[in-house]
N, C-alpha and C positions, 0 to 999 in steps of 0.2 A: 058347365058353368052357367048360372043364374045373371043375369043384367036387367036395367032397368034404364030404359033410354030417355035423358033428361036434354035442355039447350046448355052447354060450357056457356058458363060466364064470363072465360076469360078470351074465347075467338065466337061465338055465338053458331059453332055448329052442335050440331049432337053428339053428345055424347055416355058414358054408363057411370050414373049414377052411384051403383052399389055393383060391386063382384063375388060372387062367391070361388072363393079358391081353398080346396080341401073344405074346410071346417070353421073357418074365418072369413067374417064378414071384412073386405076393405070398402072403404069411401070416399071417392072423390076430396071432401071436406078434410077427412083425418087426411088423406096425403098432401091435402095445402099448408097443413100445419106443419111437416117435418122442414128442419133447418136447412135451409138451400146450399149454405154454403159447408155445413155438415157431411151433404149430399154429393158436391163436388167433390168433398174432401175425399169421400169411400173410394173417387176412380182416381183418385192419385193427382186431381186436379186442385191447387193452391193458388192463392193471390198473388198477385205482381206485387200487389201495394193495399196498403187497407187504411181508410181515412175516416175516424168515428165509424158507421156505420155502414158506409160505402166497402167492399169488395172490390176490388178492381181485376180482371183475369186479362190475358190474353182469348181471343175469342175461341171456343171450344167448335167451332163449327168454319173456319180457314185459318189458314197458315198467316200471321201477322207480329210483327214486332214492337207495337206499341199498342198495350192495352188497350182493348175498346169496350169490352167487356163489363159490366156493373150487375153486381148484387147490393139489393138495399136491405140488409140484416133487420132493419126495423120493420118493413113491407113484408118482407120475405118473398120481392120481386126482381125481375133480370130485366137488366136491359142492353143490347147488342147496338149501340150508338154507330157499328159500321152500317149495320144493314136496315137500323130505325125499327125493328121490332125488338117485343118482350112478353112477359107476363108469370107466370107460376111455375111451379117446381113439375105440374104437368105438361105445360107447353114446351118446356125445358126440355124433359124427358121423351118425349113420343118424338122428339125432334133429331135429339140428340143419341139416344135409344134406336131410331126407327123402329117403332111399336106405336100401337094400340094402346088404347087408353088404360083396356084391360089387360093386355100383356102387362104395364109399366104397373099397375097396383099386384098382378101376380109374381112381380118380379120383387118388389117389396118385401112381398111375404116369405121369397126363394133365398131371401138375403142377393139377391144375382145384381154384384156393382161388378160383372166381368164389362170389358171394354167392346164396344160396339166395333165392327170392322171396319168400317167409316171412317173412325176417331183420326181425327188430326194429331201426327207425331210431335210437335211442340206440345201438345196439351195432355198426350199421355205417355210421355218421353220419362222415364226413371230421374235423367238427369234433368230435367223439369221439376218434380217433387222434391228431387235430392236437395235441391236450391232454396228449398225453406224449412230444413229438415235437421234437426240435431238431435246425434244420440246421448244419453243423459249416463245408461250402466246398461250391464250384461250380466246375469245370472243364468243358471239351471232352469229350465221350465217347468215351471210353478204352474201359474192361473187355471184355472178348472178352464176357460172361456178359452183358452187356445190349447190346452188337451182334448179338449170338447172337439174343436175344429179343425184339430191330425184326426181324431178320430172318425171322424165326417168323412175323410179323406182314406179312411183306414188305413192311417198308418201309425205302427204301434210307436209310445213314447219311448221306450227306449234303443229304438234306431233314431226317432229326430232326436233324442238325448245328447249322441253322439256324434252328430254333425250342427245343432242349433243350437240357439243361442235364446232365452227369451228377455227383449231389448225393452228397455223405455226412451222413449225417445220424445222431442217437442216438437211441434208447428206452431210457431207463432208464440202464444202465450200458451196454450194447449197443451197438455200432455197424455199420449199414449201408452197404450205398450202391445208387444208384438211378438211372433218367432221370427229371429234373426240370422240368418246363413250367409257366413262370410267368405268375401271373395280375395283373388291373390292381393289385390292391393288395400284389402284393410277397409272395405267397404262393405255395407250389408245389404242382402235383399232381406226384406220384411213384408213379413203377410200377417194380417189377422182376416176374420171373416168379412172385413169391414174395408180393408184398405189393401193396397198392392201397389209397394214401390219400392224405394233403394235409396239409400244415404251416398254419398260422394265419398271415396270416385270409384265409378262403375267400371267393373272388369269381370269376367271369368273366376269359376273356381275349378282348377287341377286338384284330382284326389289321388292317390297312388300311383305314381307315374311311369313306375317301374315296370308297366307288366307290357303283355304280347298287344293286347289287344285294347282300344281305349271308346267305351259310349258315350256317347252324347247326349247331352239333353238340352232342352230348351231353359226349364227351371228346376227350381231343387224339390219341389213339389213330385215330379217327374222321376226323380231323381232317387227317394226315397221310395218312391214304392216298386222300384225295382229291386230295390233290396229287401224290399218287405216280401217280394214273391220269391225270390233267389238270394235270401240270407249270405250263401256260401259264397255269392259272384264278390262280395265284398275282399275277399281272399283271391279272387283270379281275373279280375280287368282293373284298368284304369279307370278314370273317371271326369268327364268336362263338362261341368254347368255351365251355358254358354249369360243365362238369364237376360238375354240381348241380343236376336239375331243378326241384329248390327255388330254385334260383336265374332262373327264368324270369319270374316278375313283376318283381323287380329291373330284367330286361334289358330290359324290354318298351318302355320308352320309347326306346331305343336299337334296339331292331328296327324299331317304328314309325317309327323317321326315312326311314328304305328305301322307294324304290317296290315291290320285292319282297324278300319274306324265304323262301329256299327251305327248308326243316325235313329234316334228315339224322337224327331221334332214333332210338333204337331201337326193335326190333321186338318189344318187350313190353308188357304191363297199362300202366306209367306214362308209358312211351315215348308210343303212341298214344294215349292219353288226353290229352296234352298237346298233342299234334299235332292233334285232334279241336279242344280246346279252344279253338287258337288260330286256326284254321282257322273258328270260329265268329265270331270276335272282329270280324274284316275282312280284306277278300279280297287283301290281299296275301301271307298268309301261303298256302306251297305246298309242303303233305305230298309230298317224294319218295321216303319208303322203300318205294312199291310198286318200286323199281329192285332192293332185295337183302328183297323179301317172305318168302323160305324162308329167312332168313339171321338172324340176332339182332339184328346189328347191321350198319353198312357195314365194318366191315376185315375182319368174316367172311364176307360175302359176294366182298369184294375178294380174300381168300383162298384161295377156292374157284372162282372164275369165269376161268378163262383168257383169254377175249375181253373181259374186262371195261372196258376201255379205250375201245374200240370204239362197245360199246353205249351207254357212258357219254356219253360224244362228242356222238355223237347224239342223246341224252335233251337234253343239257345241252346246246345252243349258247350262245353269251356275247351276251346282250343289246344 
């Protein structure tokens, strides 16, 4: 990666001018131009309140119940009135991010609005998003732009055919659209490459409830590409998108009904922690993400693993 060490004009340290990532040039300048509150928007982060040009948020950087928060839509500037700082969609970023100036423009390019570990739960809380979020209709998934983005994920259209939904929905005056996966109570998760949240009210989705054995996931993301490597498992387990590991106590009575409950969470701080936890609980629960351990999660492992089928097969025989 190529840099050029210029003075930021917006804190007056040094900073990189121009990055080269892959084949594309980014810059500094072009990343001051994209929509701040566009930019919020992709992590699932929405306004309290919007006044002409003012944004108002809850603060993205602590826990707080009355706005303090400001985007000036006009400037295309923030300002955090708790803690007296502000400035650009960079200063934002490498803050909010913890990144590098050059991570944050090659992050840009990676489409990567995944949430920073950091992140404050009021600000990237589902039912946070959910609270300015209306769905509009549901149809068959159509758009090239989110077959484009199962396919990223490789997973074929028609397994998410069969469980998604593709949604339009509004924020605000705004209208999106999305693949939508619905849960027991009538609520949806929604993903495109651009945003990740949920419409009200947040719960679980139970698929097949009837069998021996019941997995778990974290999300439906997770969730498909396990049936994308093991087609047939669709016919021999149950199935629990938790899409909230807040939502884990909730389900617990419903995992416990299982002789086995195998655990697909992710391979982070909360992920494992919860798989430890439940794992303590009683021994039907069975930690399997030592299968994609280098991986974050399973569709990045599924991702990246060419024989993953294979191996999985064999991990997994059906009970």
């Amino acid at each position: 990666m190529l840099a050029k060490f210029v003075t930021h004009p917006d804190n007056g340290v040094e900073d990189f001018s121009e990055v080269d990532v892959g084949n594309v040039r980014l810059s500094c300048a072009h990343a001051r131009d994209i929509d701040l509150v566009d930019y919020l928007q992709r992590f699932g982060i929405m306004p309290v309140k919007v006044r002409g040009n003012n944004f108002w948020y809850h603060s993205p950087f602590r826990i707080e119940r009355t706005p303090s928060f400001k985007v000036d839509r006009k400037t295309n500037r923030w300002y955090d009135f708790g803690e007296g700082v502000g400035g650009s969609i960079i200063d934002f970023a490498i803050r909010f991010k913890d990144c590098t100036i050059a991570e944050f423009l090659q992050s840009l390019d990676n489409n990567d609005f995944s949430f920073p570990k950091h992140a404050y739960a009021q600000n990237t809380s589902d039912d946070y998003a959910a609270s300015s979020l209306t769905i509009l209709d549901d149809r068959p998934l159509y758009a090239f732009s989110l077959i484009n983005y199962l396919a990223r994920r490789h997973i074929p259209i028609g397994i998410a055919n069969n469980y998604c939904r593709e949604l339009r929905y509004a924020v605000g005056s705004k209208t999106y659209f999305a693949i939508g996966f619905l849960n027991r109570s009538s609520g949806w998760e929604i993903r495109n490459a651009y945003f990740k949240g949920s419409s009200s009210p947040k719960d679980f989705t139970l698929l097949h409830p009837d069998r021996f054995c019941i997995c778990v996931f974290e999300g439906f993301i997770d969730f498909l590409s396990f049936l994308t490597l093991i087609p047939e498992a669709e016919h021999t387990y149950s199935f629990l998108v938790l899409s909230s590991l807040t939502l884990f106590e909730r389900a617990r009575p419903i995992m416990e009904a299982y002789s086995e409950v195998w655990l697909f969470l992710d391979n982070d701080t909360a992920g494992q922690n919860y798989s430890r936890y439940a794992s303590s609980l009683i021994s039907i629960y069975k930690d399997q993400s030592a299968l994609y351990k280098n991986h974050k999660d399973l569709n990045d492992w599924h991702c990246h693993q060419g024989k993953s089928k294979m191996y999985l097969n064999k991990l997994l025989c059906p009970p």
